[in-house]
PyMOL Python script that loads the backbone (N, CA, C, O; Angstrom):
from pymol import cmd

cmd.read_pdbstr("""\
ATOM      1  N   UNK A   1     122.315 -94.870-189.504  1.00  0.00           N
ATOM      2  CA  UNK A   1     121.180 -95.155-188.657  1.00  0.00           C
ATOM      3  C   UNK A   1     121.361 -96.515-187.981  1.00  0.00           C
ATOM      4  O   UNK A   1     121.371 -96.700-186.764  1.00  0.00           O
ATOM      5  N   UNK A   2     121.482 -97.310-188.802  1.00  0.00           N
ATOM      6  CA  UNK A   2     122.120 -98.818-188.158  1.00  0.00           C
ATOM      7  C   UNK A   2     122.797 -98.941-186.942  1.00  0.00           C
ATOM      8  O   UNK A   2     122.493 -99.493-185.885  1.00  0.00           O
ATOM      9  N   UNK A   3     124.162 -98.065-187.455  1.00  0.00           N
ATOM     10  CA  UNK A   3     125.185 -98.093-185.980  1.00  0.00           C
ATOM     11  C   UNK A   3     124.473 -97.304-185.013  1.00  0.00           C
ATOM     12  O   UNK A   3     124.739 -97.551-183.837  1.00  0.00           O
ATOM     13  N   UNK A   4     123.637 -96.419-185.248  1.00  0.00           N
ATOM     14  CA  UNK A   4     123.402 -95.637-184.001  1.00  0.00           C
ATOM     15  C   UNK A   4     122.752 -96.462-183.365  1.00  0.00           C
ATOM     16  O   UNK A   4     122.917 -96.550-182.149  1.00  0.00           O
ATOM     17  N   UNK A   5     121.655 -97.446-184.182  1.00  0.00           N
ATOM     18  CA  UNK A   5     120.772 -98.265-183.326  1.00  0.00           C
ATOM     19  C   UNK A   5     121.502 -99.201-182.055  1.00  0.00           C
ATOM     20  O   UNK A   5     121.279 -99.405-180.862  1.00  0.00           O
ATOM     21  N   UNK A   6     122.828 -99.766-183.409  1.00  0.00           N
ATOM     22  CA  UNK A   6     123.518-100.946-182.429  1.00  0.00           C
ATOM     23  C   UNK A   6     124.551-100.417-181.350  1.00  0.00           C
ATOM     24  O   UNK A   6     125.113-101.198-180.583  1.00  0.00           O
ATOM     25  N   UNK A   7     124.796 -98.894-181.329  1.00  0.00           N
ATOM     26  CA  UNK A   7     125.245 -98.089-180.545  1.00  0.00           C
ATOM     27  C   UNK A   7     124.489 -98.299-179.192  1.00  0.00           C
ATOM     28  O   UNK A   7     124.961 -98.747-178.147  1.00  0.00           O
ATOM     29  N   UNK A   8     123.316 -97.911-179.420  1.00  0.00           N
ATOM     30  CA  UNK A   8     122.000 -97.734-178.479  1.00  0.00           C
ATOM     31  C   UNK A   8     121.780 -99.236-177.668  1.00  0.00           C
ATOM     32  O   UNK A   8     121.358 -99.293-176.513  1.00  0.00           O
ATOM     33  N   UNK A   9     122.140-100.422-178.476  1.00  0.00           N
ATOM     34  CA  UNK A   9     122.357-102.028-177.617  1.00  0.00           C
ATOM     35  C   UNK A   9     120.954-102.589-178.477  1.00  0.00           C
ATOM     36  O   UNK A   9     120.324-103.563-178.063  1.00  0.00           O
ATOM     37  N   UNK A  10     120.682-102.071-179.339  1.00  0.00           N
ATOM     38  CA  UNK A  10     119.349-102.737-179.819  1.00  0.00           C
ATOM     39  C   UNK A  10     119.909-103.530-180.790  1.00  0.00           C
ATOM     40  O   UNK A  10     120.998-103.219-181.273  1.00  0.00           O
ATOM     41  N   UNK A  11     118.975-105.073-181.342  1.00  0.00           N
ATOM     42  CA  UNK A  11     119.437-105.348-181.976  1.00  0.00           C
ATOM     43  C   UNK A  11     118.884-105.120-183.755  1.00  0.00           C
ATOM     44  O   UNK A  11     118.059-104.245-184.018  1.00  0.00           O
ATOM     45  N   UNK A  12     119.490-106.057-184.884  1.00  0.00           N
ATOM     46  CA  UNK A  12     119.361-105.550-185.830  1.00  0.00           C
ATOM     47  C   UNK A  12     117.814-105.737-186.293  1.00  0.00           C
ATOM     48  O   UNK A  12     117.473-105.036-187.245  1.00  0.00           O
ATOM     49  N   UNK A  13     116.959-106.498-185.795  1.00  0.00           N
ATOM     50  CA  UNK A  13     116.076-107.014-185.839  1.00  0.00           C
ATOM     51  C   UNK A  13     115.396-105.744-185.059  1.00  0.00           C
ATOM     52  O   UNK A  13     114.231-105.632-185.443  1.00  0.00           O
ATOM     53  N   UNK A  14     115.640-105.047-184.377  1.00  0.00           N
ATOM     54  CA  UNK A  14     114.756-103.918-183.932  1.00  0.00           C
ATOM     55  C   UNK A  14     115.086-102.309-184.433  1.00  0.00           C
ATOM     56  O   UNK A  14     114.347-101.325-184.428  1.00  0.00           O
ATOM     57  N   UNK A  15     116.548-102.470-184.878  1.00  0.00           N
ATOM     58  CA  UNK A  15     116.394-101.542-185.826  1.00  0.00           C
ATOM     59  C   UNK A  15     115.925-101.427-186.860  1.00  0.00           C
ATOM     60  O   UNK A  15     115.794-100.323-187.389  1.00  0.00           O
ATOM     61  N   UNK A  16     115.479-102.765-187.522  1.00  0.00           N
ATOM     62  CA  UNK A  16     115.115-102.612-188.827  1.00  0.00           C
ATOM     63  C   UNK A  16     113.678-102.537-188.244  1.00  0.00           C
ATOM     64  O   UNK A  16     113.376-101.468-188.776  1.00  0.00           O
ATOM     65  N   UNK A  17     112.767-102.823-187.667  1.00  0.00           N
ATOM     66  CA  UNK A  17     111.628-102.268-186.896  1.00  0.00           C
ATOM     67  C   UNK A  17     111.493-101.004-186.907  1.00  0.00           C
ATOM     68  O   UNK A  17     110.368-100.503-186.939  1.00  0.00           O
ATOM     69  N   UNK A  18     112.694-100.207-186.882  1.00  0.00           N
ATOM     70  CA  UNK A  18     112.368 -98.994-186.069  1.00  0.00           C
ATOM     71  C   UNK A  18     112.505 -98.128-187.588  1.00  0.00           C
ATOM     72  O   UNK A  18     111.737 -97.207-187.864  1.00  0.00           O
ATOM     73  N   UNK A  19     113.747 -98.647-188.620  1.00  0.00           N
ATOM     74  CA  UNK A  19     113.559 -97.918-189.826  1.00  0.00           C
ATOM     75  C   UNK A  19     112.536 -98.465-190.296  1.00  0.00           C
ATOM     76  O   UNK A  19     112.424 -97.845-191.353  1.00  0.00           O
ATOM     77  N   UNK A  20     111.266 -99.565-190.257  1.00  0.00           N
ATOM     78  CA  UNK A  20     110.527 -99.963-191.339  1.00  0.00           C
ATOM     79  C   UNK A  20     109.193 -98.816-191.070  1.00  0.00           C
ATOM     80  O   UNK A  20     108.277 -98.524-191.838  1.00  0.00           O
ATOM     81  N   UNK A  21     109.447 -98.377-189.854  1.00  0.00           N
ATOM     82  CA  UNK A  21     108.798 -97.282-189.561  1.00  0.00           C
ATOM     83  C   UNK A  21     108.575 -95.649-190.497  1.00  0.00           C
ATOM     84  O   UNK A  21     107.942 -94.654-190.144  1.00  0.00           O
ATOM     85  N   UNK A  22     109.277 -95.864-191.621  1.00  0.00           N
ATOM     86  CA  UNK A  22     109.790 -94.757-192.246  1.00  0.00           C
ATOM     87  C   UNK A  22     110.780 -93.873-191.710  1.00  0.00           C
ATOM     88  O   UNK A  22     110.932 -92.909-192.460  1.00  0.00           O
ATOM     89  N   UNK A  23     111.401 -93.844-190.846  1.00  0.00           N
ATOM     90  CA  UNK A  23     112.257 -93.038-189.842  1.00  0.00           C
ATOM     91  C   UNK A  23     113.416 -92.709-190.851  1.00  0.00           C
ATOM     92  O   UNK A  23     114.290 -93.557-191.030  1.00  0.00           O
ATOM     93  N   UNK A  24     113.450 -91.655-191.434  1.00  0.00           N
ATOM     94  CA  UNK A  24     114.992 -91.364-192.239  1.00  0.00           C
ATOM     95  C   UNK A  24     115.530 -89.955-192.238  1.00  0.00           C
ATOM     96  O   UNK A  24     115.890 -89.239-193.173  1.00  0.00           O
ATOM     97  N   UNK A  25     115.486 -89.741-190.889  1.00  0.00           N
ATOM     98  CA  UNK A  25     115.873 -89.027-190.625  1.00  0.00           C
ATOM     99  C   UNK A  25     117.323 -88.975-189.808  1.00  0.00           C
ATOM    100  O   UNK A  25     117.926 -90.042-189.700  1.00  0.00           O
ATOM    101  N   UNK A  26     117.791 -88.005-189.342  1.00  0.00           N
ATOM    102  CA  UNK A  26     119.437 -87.896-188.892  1.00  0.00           C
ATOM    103  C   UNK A  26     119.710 -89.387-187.954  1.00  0.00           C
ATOM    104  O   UNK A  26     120.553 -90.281-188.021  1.00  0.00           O
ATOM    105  N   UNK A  27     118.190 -89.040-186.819  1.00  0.00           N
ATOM    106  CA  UNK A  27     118.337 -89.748-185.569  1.00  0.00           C
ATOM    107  C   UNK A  27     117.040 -90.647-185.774  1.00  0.00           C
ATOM    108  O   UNK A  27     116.218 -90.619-186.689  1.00  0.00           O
ATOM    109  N   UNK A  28     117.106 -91.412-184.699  1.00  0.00           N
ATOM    110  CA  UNK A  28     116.230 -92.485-184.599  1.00  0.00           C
ATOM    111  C   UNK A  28     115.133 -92.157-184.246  1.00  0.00           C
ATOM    112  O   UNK A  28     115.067 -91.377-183.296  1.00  0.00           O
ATOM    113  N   UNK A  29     114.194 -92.517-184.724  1.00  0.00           N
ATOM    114  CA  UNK A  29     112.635 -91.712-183.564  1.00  0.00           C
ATOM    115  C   UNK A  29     112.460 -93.189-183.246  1.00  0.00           C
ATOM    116  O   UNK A  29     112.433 -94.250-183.870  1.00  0.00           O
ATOM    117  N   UNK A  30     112.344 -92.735-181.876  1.00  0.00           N
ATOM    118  CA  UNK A  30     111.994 -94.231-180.342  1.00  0.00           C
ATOM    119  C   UNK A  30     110.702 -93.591-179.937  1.00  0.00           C
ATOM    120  O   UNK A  30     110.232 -92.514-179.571  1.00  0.00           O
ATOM    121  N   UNK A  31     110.372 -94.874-180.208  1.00  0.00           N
ATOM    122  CA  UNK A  31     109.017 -94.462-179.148  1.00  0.00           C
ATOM    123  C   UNK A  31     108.825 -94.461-177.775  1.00  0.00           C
ATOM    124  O   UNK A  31     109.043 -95.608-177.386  1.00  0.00           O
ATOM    125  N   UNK A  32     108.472 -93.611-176.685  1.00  0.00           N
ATOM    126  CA  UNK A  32     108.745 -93.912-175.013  1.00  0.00           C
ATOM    127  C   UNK A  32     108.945 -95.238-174.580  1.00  0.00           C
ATOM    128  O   UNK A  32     109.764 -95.548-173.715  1.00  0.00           O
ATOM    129  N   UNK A  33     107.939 -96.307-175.385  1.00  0.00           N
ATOM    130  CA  UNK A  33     108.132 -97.831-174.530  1.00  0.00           C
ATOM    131  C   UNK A  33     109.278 -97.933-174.745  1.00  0.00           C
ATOM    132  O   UNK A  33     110.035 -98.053-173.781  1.00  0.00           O
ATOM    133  N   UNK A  34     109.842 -97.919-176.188  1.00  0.00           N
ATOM    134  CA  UNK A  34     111.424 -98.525-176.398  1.00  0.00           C
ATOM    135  C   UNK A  34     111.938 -97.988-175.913  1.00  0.00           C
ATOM    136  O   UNK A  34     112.893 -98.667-175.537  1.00  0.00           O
ATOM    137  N   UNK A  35     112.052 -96.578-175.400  1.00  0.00           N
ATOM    138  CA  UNK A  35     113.378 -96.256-174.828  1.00  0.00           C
ATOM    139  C   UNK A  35     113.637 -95.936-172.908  1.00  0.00           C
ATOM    140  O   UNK A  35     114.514 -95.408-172.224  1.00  0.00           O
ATOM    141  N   UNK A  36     112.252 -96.641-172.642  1.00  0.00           N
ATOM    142  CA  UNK A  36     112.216 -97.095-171.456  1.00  0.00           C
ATOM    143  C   UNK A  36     112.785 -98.564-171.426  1.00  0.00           C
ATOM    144  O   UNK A  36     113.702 -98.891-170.673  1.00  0.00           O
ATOM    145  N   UNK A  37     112.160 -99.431-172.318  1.00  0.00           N
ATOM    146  CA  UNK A  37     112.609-101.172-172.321  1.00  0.00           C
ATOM    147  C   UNK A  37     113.846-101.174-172.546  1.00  0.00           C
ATOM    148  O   UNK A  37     114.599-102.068-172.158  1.00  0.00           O
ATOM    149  N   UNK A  38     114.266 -99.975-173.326  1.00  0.00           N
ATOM    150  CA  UNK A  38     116.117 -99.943-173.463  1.00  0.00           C
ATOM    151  C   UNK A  38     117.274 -99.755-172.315  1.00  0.00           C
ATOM    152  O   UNK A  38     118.408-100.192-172.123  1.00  0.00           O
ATOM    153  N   UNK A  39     116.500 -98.998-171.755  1.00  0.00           N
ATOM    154  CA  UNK A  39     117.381 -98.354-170.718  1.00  0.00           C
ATOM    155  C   UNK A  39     117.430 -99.425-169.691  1.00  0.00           C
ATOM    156  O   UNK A  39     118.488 -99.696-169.122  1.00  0.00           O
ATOM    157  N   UNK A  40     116.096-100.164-169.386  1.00  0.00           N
ATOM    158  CA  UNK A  40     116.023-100.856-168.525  1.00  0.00           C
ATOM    159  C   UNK A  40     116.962-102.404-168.677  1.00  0.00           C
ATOM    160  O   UNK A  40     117.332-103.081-167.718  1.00  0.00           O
ATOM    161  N   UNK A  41     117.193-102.698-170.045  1.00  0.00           N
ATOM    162  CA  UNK A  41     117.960-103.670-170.731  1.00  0.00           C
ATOM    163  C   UNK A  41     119.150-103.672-170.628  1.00  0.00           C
ATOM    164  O   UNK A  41     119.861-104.676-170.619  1.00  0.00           O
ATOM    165  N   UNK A  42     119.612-102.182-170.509  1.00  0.00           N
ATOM    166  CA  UNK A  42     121.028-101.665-170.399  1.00  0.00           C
ATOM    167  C   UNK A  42     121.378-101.901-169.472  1.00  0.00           C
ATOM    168  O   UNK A  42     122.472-102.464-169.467  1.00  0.00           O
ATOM    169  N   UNK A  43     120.800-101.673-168.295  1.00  0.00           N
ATOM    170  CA  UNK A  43     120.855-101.446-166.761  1.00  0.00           C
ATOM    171  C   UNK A  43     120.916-102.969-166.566  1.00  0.00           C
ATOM    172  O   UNK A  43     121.878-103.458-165.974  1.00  0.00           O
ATOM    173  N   UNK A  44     120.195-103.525-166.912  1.00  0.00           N
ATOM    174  CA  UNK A  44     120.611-105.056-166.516  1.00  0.00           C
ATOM    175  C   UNK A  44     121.624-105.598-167.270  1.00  0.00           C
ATOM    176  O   UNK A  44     121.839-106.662-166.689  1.00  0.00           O
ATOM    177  N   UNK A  45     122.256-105.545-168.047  1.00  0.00           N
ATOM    178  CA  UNK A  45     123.211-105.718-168.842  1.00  0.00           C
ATOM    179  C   UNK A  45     124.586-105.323-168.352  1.00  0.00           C
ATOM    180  O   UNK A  45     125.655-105.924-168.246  1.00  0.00           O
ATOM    181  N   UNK A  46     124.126-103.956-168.064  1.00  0.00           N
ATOM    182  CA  UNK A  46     125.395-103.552-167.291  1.00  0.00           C
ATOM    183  C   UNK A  46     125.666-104.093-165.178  1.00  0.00           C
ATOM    184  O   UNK A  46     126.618-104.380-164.452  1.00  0.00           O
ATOM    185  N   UNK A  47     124.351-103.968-165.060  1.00  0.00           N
ATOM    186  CA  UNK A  47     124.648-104.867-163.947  1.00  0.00           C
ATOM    187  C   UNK A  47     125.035-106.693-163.587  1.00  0.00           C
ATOM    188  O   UNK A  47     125.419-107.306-162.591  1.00  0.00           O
ATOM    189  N   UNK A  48     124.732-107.008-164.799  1.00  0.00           N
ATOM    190  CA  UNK A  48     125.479-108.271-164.953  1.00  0.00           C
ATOM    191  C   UNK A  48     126.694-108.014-165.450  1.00  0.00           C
ATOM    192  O   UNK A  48     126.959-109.034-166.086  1.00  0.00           O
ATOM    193  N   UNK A  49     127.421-107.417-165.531  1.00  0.00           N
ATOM    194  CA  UNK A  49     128.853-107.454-166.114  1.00  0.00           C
ATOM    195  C   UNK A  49     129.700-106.836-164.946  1.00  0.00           C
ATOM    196  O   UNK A  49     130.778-107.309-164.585  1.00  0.00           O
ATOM    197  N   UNK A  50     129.139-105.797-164.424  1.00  0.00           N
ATOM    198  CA  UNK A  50     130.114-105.666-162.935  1.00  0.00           C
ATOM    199  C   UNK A  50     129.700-106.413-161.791  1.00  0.00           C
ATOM    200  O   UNK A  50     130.082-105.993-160.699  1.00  0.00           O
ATOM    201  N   UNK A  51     128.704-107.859-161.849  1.00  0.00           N
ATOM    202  CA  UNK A  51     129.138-108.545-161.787  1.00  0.00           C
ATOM    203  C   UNK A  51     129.811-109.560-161.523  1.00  0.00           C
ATOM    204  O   UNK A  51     130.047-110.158-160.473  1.00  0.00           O
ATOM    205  N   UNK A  52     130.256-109.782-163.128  1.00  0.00           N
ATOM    206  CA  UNK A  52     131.169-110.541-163.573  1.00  0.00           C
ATOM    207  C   UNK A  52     132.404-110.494-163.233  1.00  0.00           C
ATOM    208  O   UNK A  52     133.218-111.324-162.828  1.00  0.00           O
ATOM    209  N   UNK A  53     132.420-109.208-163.498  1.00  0.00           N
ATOM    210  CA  UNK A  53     133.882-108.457-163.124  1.00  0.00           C
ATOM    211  C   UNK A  53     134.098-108.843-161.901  1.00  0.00           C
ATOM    212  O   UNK A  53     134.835-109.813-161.721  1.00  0.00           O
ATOM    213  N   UNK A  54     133.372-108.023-160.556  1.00  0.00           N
ATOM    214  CA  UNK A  54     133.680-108.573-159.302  1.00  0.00           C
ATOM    215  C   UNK A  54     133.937-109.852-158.946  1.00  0.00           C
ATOM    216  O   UNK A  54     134.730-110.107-158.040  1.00  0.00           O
ATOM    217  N   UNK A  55     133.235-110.868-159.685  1.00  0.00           N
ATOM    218  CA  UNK A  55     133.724-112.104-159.534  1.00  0.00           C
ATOM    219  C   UNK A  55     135.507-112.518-159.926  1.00  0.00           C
ATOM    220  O   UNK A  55     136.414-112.903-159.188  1.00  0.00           O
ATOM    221  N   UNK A  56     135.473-112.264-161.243  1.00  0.00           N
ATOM    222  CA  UNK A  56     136.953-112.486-162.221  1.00  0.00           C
ATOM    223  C   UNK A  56     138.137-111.572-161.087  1.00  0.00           C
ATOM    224  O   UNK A  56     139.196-111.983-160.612  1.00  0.00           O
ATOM    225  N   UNK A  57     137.448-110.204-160.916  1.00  0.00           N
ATOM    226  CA  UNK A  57     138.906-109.699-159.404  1.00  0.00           C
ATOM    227  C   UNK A  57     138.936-110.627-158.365  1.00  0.00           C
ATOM    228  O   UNK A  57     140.080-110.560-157.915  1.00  0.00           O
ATOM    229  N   UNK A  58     138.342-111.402-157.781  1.00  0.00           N
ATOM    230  CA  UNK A  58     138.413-111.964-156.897  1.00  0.00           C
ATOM    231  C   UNK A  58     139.088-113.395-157.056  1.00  0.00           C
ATOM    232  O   UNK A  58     139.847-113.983-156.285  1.00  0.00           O
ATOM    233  N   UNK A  59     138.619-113.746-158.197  1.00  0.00           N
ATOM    234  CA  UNK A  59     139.441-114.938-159.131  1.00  0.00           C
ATOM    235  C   UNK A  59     141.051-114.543-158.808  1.00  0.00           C
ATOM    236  O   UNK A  59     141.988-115.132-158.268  1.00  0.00           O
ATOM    237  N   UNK A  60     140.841-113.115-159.484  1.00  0.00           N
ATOM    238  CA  UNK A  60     142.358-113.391-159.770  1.00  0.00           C
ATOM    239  C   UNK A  60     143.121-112.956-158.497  1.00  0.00           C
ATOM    240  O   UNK A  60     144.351-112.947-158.447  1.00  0.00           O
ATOM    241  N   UNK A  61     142.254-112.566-157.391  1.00  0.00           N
ATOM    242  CA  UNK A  61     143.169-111.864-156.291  1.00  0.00           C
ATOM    243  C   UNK A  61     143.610-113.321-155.659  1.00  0.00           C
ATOM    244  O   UNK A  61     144.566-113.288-154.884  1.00  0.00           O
ATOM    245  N   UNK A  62     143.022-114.542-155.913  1.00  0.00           N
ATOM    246  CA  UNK A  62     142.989-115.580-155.249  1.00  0.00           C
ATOM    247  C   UNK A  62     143.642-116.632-156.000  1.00  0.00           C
ATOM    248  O   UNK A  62     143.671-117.699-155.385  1.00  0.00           O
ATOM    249  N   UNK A  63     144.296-116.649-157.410  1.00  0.00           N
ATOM    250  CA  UNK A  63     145.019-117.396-158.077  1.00  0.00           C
ATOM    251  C   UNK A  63     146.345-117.331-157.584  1.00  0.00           C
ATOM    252  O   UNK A  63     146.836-116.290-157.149  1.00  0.00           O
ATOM    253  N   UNK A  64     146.989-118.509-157.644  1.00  0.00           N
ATOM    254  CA  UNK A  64     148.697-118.661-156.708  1.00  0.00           C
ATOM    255  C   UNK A  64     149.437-117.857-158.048  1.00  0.00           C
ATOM    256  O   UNK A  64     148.814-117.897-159.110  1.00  0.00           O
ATOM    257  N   UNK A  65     150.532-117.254-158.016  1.00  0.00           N
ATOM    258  CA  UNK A  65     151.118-116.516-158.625  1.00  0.00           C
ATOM    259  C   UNK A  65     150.437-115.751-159.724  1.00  0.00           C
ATOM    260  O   UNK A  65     150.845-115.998-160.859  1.00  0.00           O
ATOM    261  N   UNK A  66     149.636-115.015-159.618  1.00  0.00           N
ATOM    262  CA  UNK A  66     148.581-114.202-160.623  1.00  0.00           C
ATOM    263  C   UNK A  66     149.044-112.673-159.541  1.00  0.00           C
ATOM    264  O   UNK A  66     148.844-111.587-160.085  1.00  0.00           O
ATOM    265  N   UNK A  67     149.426-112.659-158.593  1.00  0.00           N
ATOM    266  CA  UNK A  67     149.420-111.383-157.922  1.00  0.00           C
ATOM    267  C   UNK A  67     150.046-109.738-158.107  1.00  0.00           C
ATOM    268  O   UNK A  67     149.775-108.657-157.584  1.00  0.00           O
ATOM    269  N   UNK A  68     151.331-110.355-159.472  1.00  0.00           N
ATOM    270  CA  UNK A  68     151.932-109.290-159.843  1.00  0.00           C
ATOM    271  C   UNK A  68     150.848-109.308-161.336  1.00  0.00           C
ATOM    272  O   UNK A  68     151.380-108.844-162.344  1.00  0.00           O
ATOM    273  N   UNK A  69     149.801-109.674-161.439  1.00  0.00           N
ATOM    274  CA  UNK A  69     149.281-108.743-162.626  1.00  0.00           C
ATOM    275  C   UNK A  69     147.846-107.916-162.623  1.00  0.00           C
ATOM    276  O   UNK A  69     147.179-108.023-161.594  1.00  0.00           O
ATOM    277  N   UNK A  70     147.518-107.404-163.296  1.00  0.00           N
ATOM    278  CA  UNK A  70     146.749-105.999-163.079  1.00  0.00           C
ATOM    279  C   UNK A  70     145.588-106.668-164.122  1.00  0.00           C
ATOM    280  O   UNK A  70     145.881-107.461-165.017  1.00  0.00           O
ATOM    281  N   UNK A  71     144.503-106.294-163.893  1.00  0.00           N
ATOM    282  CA  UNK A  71     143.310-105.499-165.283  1.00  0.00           C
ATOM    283  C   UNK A  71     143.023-104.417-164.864  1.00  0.00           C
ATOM    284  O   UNK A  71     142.828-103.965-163.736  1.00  0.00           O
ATOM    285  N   UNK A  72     142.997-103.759-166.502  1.00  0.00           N
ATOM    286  CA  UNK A  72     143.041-102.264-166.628  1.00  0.00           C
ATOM    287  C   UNK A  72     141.610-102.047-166.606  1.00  0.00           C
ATOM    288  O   UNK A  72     141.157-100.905-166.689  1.00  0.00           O
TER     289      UNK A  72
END
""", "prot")
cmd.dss("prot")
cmd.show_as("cartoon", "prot")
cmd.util.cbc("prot")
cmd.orient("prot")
């Protein structure tokens, strides 16, 4: 249950929220707010990291001899 939580990007402090709930079952029971505030957390999370990224390609398209290397 743990990993699924920290799977999900929540932290441990809200999973243990979510098991103090009695929840012991397979899967997590979320309640709609959380898994609206999640998604929306994600989404910004993930839009700060590409980003990041776009920044760091541009870094490196623009570093003097960096040109023969790649990120995968």
């Amino acid at each position: 249950m743990i990993l699924k939580g920290k799977q999900l990007g929540f932290t441990l402090a809200e999973i243990h929220e979510i098991l103090a709930r009695g929840d012991s079952g397979v899967e997590l029971k979320l309640e709609p707010e959380q898994i609206i505030a999640q998604i929306h957390h994600l989404e910004h999370q993930l839009s700060t990291l590409e980003a990041a990224l776009v920044e760091l390609r541009l870094a490196q398209q623009r570093a003097p001899g960096n040109a023969h290397l790649t990120a995968a």
